[in-house]
C-alpha positions in Angstrom: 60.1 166.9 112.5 61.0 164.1 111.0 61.8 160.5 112.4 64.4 158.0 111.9 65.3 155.1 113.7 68.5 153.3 114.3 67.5 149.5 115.0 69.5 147.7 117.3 66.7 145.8 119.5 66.6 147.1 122.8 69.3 149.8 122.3 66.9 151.5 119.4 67.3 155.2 119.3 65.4 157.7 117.1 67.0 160.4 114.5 65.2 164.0 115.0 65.9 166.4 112.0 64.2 169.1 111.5 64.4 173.2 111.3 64.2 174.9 114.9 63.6 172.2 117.0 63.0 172.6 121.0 65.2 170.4 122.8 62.3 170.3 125.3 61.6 166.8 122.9 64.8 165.3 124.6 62.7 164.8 127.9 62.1 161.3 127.7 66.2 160.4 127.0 66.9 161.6 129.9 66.8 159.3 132.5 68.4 160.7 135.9 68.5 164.1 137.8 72.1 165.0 136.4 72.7 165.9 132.8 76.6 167.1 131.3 76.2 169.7 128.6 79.6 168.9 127.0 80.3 171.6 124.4 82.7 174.2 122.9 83.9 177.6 122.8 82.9 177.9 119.7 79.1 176.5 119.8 78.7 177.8 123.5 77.9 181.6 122.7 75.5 180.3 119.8 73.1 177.4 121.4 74.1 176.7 125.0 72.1 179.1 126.7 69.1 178.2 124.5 69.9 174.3 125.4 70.0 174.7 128.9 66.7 176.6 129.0 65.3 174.3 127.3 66.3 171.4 129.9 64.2 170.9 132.9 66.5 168.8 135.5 67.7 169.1 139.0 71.3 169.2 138.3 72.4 171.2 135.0 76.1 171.2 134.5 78.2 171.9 131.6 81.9 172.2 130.5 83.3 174.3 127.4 86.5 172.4 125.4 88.7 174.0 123.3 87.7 173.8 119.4 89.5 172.0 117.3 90.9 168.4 115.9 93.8 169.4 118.1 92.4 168.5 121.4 90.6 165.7 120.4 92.7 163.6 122.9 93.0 161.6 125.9 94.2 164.7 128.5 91.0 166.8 127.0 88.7 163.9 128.0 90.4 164.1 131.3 88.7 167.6 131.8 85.1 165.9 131.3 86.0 163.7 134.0 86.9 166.1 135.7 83.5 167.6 135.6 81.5 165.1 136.2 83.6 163.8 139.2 83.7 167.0 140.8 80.3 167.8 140.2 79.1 164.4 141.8 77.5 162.7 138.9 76.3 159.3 139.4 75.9 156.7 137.0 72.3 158.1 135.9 73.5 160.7 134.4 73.1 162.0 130.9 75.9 163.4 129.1 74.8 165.6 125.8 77.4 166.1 122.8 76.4 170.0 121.9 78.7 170.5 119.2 80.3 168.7 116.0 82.3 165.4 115.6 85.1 166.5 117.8 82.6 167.3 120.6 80.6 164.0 120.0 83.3 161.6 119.6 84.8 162.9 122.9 81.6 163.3 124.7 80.8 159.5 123.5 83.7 158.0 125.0 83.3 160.0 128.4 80.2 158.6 128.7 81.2 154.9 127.3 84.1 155.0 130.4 82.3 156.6 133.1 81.4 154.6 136.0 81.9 151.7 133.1 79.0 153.3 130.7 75.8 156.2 131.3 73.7 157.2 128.8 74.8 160.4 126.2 72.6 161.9 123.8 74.3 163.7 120.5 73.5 167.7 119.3 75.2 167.9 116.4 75.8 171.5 114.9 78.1 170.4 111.8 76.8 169.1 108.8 79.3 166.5 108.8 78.4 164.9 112.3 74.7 165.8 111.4 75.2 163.0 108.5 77.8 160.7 109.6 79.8 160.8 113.4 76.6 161.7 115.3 74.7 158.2 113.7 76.2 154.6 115.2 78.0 155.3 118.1 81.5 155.4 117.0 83.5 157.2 119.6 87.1 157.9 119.9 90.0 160.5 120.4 92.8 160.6 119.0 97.1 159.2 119.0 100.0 161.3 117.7 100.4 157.9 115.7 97.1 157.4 114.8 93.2 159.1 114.6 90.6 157.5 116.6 92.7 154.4 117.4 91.8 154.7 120.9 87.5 154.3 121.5 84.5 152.5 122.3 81.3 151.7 120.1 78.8 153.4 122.5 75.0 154.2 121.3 73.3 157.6 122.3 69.9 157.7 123.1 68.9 159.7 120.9 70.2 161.9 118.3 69.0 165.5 117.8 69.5 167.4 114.3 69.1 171.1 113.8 69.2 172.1 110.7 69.3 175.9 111.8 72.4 175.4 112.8 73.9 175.1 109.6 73.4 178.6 109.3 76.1 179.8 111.4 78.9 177.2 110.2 82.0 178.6 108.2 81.6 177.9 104.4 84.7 175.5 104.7 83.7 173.2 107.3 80.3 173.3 105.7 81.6 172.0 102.8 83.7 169.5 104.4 80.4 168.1 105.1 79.0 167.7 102.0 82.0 165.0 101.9 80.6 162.4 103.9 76.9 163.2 101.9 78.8 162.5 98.5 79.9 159.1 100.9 76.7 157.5 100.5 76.1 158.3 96.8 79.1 156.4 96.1 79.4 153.8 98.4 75.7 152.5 98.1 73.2 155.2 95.9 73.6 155.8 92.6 70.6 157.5 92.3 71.7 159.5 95.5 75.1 160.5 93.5 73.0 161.4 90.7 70.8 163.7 92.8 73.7 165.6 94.1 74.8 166.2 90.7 71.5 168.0 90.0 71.3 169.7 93.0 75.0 170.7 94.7 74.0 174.1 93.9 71.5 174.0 96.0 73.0 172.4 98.7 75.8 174.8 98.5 73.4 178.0 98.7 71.9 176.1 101.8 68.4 175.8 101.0 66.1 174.7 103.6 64.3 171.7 101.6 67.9 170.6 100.0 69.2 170.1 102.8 66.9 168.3 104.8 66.5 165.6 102.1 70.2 165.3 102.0 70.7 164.8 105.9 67.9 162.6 105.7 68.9 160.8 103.2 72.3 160.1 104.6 71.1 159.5 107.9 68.6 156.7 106.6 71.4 155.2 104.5 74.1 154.9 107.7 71.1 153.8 109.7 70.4 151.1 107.5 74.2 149.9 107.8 74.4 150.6 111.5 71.5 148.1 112.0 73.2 145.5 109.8 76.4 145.6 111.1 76.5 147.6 114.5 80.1 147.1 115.1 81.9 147.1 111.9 82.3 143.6 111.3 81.8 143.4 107.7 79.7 145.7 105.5 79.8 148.8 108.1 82.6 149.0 106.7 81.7 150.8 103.4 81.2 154.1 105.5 85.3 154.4 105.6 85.5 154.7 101.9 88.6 157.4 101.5 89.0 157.5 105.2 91.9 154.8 105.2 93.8 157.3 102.5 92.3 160.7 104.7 93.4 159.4 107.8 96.9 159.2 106.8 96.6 163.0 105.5 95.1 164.1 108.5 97.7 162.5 110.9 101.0 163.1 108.6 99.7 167.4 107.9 98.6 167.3 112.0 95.1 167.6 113.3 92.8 170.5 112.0 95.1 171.8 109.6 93.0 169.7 106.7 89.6 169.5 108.1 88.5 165.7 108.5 85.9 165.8 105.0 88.7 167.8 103.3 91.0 164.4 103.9 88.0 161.7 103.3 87.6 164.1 100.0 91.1 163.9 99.0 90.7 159.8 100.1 87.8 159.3 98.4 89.0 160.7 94.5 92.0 158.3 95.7 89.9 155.2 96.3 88.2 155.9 92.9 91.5 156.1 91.1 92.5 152.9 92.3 89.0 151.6 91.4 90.0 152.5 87.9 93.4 151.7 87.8 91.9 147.7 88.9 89.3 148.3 85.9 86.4 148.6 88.1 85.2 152.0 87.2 86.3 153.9 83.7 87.9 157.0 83.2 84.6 159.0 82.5 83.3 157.5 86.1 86.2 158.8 87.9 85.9 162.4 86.4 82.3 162.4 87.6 83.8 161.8 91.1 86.3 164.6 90.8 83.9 166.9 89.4 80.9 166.6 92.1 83.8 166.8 94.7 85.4 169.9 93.2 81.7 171.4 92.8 81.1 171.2 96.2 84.3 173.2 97.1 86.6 170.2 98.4 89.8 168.8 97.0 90.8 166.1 94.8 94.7 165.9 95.1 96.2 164.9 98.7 99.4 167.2 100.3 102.7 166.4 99.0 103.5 163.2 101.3 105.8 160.3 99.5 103.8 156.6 98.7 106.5 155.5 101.3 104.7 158.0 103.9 101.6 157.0 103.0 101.7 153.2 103.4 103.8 153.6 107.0 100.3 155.7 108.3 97.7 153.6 106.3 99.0 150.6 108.1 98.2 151.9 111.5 94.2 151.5 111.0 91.6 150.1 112.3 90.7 148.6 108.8 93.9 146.7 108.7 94.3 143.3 109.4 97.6 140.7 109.8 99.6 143.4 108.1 97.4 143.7 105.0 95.8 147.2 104.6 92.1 146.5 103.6 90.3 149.4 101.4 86.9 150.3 100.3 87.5 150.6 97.0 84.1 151.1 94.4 83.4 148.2 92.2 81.0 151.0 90.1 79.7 153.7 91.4 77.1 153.1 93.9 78.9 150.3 95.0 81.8 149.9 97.2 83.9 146.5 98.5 85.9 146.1 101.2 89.3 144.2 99.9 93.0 143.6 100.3 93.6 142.5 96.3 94.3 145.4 95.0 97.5 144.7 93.8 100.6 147.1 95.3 102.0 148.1 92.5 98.9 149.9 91.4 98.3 151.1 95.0 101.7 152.6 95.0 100.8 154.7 91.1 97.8 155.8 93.0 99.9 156.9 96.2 102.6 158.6 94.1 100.0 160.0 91.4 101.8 158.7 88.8 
């Protein structure tokens, strides 16, 4: 197994990642008699039965969602609620996200609300929220108008990643994964990009030892941020490079029909075409972006949505501030800045892909 650790003083939490780990090691996060196995019906039939063998408390409950971006809303986290009120659960419970970012985000915020905040520990079975929504306690659900506009920052306890679970994920969402791995690369590791150059094969066939040092790699990079900047005040900020541009794709195509890394893909080549329509990256740079992304089986252009559409849903975003829309756009590759000076006459060639 190996260790990471999120450093935020007294609110601390380790990163577990290994291959076939007992959850039996989750012992010591749990703090009550009550634990919430919030999960869906999806992962359920694969891991629950395993988890919940695995657990040794008085009260073992658990609750199956529907899967999808789709019901990543407010009446869905009703039903957890619902759980944990009708099954009695006092404010020392534990709440544990079996699932990926949909199930985490959710179970996150049920846990940040009830009885005003218990503690939650994070499962992830996705590659994506193994390497990015698992990692700093961003939780939310989602508005018709808007994705996770409606949240709480709320830190696990721990986080638990399996890579076995990889195994069993659909080749797409897989490589909507690899999305937020090629993140990191560009927003902060050059040497990081370069090594997924070399090695998307790899990563793509799933090998054990690839992927390992790729979630691990990831997770120490977001770690690094989180501790830094715990609530996005400044330089946590990197981590949304493309999401400003994805989360405009997600909400104007409806939830789940692009998978969240598909959109971030599509936002990322986006935030690199503007980065070289400002001069801050060449031609030759860009390509390399389009070409790891289309290597690793994810898209480059966004749906057909006008610039007009686009700007209308960046504006509603968490990143924007006094009616300015603030990107992460890269200054080279391996480096990314957050700024509103982009000028919106390019912004508008990149939106229009003209």
């Amino acid at each position: 197994m190996n260790l990471l650790n999120v450093e935020l003083g007294e609110r601390s939490y380790p990163i577990m990642i290994g291959c076939g780990l007992n959850a039996s090691v989750l012992a010591p996060y749990i703090s009550g008699d009550q634990v919430l196995i919030v999960t869906n019906e999806t992962i359920a039939p694969l891991y629950l039965d395993k988890l919940q063998a695995s657990l040794d408390t008085r009260v073992l409950d658990s609750i199956v969602l529907p899967d999808g971006e789709q019901y990543k809303t407010l009446d869905t986290l009703n039903t957890i609620f619902d759980a944990l009120l009708g099954n009695r659960h006092d404010r020392s419970t534990t709440l544990i996200a079996l699932g990926g970012g949909v199930v985490g985000d959710m179970t996150g915020f049920a846990a940040a609300c009830y009885q005003r905040g218990v503690n939650f520990i994070q499962i992830p079975t996705t590659l994506l929220a193994q390497v990015d929504s698992s990692v700093g306690g961003k939780t939310a659900v989602n508005h018709a108008l808007g994705k996770n506009m409606i949240g709480a920052f709320h830190q696990p306890q721990c986080v638990l990643i399996d890579i076995e679970t990889l195994q069993s994920l659909p080749e797409r969402e897989y490589c909507a994964g690899l999305a937020e791995v090629i993140k990191y690369g560009l927003i902060t590791d050059l040497d990081f990009f370069i090594w997924l150059e070399e090695h998307m094969p790899r990563l793509l066939a799933r090998e054990n030892d690839a992927v390992l040092y790729a979630i691990e790699h990831s997770c120490r990079l977001k770690a690094r941020v989180v501790s830094e900047d715990e609530r996005e005040g400044g330089l946590r900020a990197i981590l949304n490079l493309g999401h400003t541009f994805g989360h405009a794709i997600e909400t104007h195509q409806g939830y789940g029909q692009w998978l969240h890394g598909e959109a971030v893909a599509a936002g990322m080549y986006m935030a690199a075409d503007l980065s070289m329509r400002l001069g801050w990256i060449s031609n030759a740079e860009l390509s390399r972006v389009a070409s790891l992304l289309a290597q690793a089986g994810l898209p480059i252009a966004p749906p057909k949505i006008t610039a007009e559409q686009f700007l209308a849903l960046m504006s509603v975003d968490k990143k924007a501030l006094g009616g300015q829309i603030r990107l992460v756009l890269l200054q080279h590759l391996g480096k990314a800045v957050i700024t509103a000076d982009y000028g919106s006459g390019l912004l508008m060639e990149t939106l229009s892909g003209s």
